[in-house]
N, C-alpha and C positions, 0 to 999 in steps of 0.2 A: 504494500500500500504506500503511496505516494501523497503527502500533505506538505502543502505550502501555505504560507499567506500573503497577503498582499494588503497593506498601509495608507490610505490617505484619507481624501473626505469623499464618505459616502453619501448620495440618496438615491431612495427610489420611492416609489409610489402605489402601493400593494395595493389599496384599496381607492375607490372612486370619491376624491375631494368633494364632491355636488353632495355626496349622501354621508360620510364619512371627516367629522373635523381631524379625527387623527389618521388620517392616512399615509400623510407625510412620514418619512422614515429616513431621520439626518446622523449622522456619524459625523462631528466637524472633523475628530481627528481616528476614525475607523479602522476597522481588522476585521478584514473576509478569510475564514481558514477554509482552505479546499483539502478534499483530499477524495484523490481519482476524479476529478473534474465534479465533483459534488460540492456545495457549501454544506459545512459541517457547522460552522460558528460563526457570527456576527453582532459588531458592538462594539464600544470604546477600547481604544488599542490601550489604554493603561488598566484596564479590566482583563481583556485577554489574554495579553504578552504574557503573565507571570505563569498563565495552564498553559502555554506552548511557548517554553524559552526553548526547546529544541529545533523548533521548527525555522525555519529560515522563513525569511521576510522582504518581499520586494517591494520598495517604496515606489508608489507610483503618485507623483505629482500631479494635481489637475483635477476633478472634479469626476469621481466613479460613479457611475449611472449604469442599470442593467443594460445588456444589448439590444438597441432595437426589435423592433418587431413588426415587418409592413404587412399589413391586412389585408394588402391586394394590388398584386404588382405581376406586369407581362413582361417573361423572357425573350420571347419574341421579337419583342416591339423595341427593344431596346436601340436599334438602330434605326429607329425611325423615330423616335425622341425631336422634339423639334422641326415638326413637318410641319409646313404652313400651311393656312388657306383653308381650311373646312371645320363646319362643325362635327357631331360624332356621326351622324351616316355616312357624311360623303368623305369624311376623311377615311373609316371605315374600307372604304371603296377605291380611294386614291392611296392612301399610304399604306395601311395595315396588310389588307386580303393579300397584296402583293407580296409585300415581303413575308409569311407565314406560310405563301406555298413556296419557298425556298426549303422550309424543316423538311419535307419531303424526303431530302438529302442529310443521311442520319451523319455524315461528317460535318453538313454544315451547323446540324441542331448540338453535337458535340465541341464545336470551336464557340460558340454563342454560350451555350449553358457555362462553361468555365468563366469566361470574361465576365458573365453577367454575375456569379457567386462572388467572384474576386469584388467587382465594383460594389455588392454588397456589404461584405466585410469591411471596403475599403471606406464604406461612410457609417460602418457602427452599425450595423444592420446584423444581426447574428440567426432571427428566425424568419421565418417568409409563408405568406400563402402565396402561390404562384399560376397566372394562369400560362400551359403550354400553349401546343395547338391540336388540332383532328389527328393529329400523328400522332400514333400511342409511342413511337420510337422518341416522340421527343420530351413523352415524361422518362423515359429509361435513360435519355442523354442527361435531363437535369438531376435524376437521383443518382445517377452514379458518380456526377460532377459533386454533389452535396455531400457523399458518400465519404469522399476523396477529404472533404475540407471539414467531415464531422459538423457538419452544421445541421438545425431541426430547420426542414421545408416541407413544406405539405403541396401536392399539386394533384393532377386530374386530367386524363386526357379529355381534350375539349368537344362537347355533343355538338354538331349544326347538321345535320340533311337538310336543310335547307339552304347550305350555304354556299358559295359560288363555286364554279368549275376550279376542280384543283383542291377544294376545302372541305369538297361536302363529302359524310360516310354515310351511314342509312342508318338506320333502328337497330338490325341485327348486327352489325358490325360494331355499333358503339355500344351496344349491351355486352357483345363477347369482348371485346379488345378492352372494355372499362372490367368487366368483372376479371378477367386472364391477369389485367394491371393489379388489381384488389388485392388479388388471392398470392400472387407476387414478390411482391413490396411490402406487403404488412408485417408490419414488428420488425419490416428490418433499421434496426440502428435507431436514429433518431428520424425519421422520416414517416410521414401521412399520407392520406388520400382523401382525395373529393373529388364527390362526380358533379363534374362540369358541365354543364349545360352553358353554349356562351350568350343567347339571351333568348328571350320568349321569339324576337321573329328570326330568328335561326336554327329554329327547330321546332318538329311536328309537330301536332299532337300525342301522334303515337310515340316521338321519341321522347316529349315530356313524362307519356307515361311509363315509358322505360326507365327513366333517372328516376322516378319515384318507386318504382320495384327496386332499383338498384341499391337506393336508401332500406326499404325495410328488408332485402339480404343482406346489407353490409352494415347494421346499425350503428358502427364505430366508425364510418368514416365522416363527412364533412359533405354538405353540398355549396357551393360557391357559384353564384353567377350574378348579373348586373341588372340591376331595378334601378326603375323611374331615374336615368342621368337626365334626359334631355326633351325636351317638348314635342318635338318630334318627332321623334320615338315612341314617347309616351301615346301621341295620338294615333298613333300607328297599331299600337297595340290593343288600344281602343278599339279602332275597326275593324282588329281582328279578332279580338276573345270578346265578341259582343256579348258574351254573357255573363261574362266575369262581372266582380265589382266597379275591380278597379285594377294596377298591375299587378299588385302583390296576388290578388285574387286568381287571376291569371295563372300565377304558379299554384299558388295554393291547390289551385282544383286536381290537384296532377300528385299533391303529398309532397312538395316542394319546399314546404314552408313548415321549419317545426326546431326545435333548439338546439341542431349543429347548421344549421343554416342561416351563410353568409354572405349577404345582400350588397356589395358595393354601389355607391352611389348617396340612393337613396333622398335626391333632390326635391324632388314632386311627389311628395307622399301625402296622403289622404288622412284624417283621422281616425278615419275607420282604420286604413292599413296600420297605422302606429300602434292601432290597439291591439288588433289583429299578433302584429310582429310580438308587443310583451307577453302576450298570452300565450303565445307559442315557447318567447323561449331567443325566437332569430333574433339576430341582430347586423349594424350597419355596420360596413368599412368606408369611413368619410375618405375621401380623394378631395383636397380643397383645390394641388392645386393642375389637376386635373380640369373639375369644373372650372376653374377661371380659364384655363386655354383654351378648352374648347367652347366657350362661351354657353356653357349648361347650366350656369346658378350657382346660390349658395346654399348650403346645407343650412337647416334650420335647427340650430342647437338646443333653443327654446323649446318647440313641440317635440323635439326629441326628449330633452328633460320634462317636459309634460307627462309623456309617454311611460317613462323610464326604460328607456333601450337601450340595448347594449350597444356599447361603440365602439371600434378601432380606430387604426388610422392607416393608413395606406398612400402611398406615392402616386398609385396607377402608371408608373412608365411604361409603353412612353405617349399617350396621352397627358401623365405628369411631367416637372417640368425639369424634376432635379432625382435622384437616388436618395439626398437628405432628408433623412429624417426629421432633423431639427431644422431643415426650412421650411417642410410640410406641417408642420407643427407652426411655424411663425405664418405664414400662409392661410394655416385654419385661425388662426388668431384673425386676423385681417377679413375674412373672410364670415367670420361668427359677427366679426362688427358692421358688417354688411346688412344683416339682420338684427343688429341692437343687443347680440350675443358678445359680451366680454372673456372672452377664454383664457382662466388663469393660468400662469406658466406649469405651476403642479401637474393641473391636472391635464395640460399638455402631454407632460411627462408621462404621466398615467397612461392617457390615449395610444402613446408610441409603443405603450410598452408593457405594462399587465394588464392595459386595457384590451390589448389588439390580443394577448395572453388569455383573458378568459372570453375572448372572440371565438378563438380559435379552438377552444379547449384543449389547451396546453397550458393553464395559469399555476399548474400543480408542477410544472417543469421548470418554468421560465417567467422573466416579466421582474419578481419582486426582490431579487438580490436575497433572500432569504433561506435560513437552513433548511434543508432536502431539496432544495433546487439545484440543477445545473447550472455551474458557474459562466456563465455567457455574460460579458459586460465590458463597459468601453471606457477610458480614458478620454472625457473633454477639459480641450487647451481653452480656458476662458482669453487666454492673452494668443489665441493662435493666427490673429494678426492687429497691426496696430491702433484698428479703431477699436476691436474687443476688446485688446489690454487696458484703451484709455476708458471704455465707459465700462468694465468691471473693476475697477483699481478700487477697492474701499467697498462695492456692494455688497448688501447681503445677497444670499441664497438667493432667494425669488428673482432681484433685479438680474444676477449673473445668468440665470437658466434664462428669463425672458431674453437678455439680451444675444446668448446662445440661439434662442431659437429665432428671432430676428434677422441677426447678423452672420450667423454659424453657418456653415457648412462640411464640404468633406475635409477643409486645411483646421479644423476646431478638433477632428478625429485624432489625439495623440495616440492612443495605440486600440486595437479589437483584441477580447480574449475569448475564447471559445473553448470553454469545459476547464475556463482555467489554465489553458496555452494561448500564447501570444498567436494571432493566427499571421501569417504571411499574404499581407497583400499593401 
């Protein structure tokens, strides 16, 4: 057995600040004791130090936050990050469809999955829901790339028959090649599944009801797919579930909607659906700054707090704008104030991070820096350039994370550790 510790100022944010006053969890001067990539112990270093003077101690400067965690982010799409000119259909059409029949080519889906884990790590990102594409070959590229780097990613090969030449599978191909993935992949290492469905008008009815049998044979995995982003859409779907409520209803009718189900978006939602969603269990992965590029809206944090939904947070690359966390978090801030929603830096923190953790249901793994969890957690440089240095010099806690998430990006990431090794990227 192998036990190390590591020294500086801790927080994390275990529980939801909106509902909980003490959720905040600050170590100014902390000791995280791992051992075999586990936290064993947490708490003030002149409290600890004396039950483990044998153990060796790495001091790490800067501000220990647990590892990220994005709620909903495309491997894919990665290089098409910054495509201009469309909202989400017709960029859909223009940017996306195109490069996604590339994965086709399981060397290309294998040079992409590695870069894209690496640029995760490289901005603090240590868990991932992830959406692939139609190519079951390109969740075996991403998990054996995750595999390689010991990192927790959950993903799904993606349902459309309905979707363009080049993209679409049918009902029985995504039924066999999603359960084949399932049966697979489970339990291995640190890795999950969800079945994917990539939105209501990319797929049948019949394949809707396929992803919902596929839920009650697989009851451990995850369903992921995308509600109410955009207006358009939205009305689209209208026309075509005319019977539905509304979109969530949509899924719902299918056994889509129920407490490992995770909604990214979630811009135009109905009260009925909010109610719908906490009764169930689902919950959202906010993409803020997704919604502002493709001009889809703001997330309504108010009715969600009405609600009491669960929330994540998520990047969406590359409809999002950045891999940061912590500028997806200053983003939803800006973004909440859109709606007269103030979003504290806390529970920023939360969002990125045990929030997006009991999203995904992994909050008993990851998220809270806490003993029995795996040691996943980042090193932020508040001085990691010279406007940060000059507006945290003297701040407390709150101002310093606010300004992190403001100002921060991947040059704020002093180092990624993953299970309690320093990762390489």
């Amino acid at each position: 057995m192998t036990v190390r510790a590591f020294r500086g100022e801790i927080v994390s944010v275990p529980h939801d600040p909106l509902t909980d006053p003490q959720a905040v969890r600050h170590d100014p001067d902390g000791m995280l004791v791992v051992e075999d990539g586990i936290i064993i112990d947490r708490g003030a270093y002149a409290a600890l130090a004396p039950r483990y003077g044998d153990v060796p101690v790495d001091m790490l400067p800067g501000l220990i936050v647990p590892g990220f965690i994005d709620a909903h982010i495309h491997y894919p799409q990665m290089d098409r990050i910054a495509s201009h000119g469309e909202q989400l259909l017709d960029w859909l059409d223009r940017h996306i469809f195109p490069a996604e029949k590339a994965f086709a080519d399981r060397a290309h889906a294998d040079h992409v999955a590695g870069l894209f884990l690496d640029e995760l790590l490289r901005n603090g990102t240590t868990s991932a829901l992830v959406f692939p594409t139609v190519h079951a070959h390109s969740v075996d590229a991403l998990f054996e790339a995750a595999l390689d780097r010991n990192m927790r990613i959950i993903s799904g090969k993606v349902l459309m028959d309905l979707g363009p030449d080049g993209l679409a599978d049918t009902v029985d191909s995504a039924r066999a090649q999603s359960d084949a993935l399932i049966r697979y992949w489970r339990g291995k290492a640190r890795l999950g599944y969800a079945v994917t469905p990539r939105f209501a008008l990319t797929s049948s009815e019949e394949q809707l009801q396929a992803a919902g049998q596929l839920l009650v044979d697989h009851p451990d995995v995850l369903m992921h797919t995308h509600l109410a982003e955009n207006e358009r859409e939205c009305a689209e779907v209208a026309a075509r579930f005319t019977q539905a409520a509304d979109y969530l209803d949509a899924y719902d009718r299918f056994g889509l909607v129920g407490d490992r189900s995770v909604f990214a978006h979630g811009i135009h939602l109905s009260d009925r659906a909010c109610a719908r969603m906490h009764e169930s269990g689902a919950g959202v992965a906010v993409c803020p700054t997704s919604n502002l590029f493709l001009g889809s809206g703001f997330f309504d944090f108010t009715q969600a707090a009405r609600h009491g939904l669960k929330l994540g947070l998520g990047t969406d690359v590359g409809a999002g704008t950045s891999f940061s966390m912590l500028h997806t978090a200053g983003v939803a801030y800006q973004a909440g104030l859109m709606r007269g929603h103030r979003l504290d830096p806390f529970r920023a923190l939360h969002l990125a991070t045990a929030g997006s953790a009991a999203l995904l249901h992994i909050a008993d793994k990851v998220g809270g820096l806490m003993p029995g969890q795996e040691a996943d957690f980042v090193v932020l440089n508040p001085a990691a350039t010279p406007l940060l240095a000059r507006r945290t010099a003297g701040a407390d806690l709150a101002e310093r994370l606010f300004a992190l998430q403001i100002l921060g990006d991947d040059r704020a990431i002093a180092s990624t550790y993953v299970m309690g090794e320093r990762a390489a990227c």
